[in-house]
C-alpha positions as CSV (number, residue, x, y, z in Angstrom):
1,X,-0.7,1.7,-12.4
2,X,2.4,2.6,-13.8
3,X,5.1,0.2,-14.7
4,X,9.1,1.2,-14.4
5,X,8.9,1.2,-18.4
6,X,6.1,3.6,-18.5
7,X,3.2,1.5,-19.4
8,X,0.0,2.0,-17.8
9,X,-1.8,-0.6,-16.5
10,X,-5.9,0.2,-15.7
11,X,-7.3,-2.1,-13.0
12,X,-10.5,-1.9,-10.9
13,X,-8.2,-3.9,-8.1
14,X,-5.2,-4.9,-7.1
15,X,-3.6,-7.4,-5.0
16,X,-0.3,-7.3,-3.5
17,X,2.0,-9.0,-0.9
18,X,3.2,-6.0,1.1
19,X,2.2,-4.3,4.4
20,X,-0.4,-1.3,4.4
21,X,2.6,1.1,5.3
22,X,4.6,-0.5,2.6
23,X,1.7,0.0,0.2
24,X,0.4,3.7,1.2
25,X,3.3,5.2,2.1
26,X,6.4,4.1,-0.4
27,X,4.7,2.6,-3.1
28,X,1.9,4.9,-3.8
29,X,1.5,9.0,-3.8
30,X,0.3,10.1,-0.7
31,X,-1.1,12.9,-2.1
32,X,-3.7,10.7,-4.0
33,X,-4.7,9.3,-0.7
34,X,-7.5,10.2,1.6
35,X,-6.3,11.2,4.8
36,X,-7.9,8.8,7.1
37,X,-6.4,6.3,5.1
38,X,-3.1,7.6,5.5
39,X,-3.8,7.6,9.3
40,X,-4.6,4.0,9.6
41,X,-1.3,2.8,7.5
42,X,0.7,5.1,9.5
43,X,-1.1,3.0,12.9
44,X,-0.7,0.1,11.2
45,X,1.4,-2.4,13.5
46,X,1.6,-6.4,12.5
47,X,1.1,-8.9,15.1
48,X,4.0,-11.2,16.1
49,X,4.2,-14.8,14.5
50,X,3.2,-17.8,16.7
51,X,5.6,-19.9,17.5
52,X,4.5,-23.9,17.5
């Protein structure tokens, strides 16, 4: 991973706090991406919160 100051990071995994569509398609390069993966972010819908 790259940082905004241009340090690289290496990581075998990563955990973040952000939707699959946030995730594959703004934060990282799509390009990198296999396209089924891309598929199922772009499908990727969040179920809506429970009330009580």
């Amino acid at each position: 991973m790259r940082l905004r100051d241009g340090r690289d990071l290496l990581a075998s995994d990563v955990v973040c706090s952000v939707t699959p569509t946030q995730l594959y398609l703004r934060l990282l390069s799509e390009q990198k991406l296999p396209p089924e993966l891309l598929e199922q972010a772009r499908a990727y819908r969040r179920l809506p919160l429970r009330q009580g």
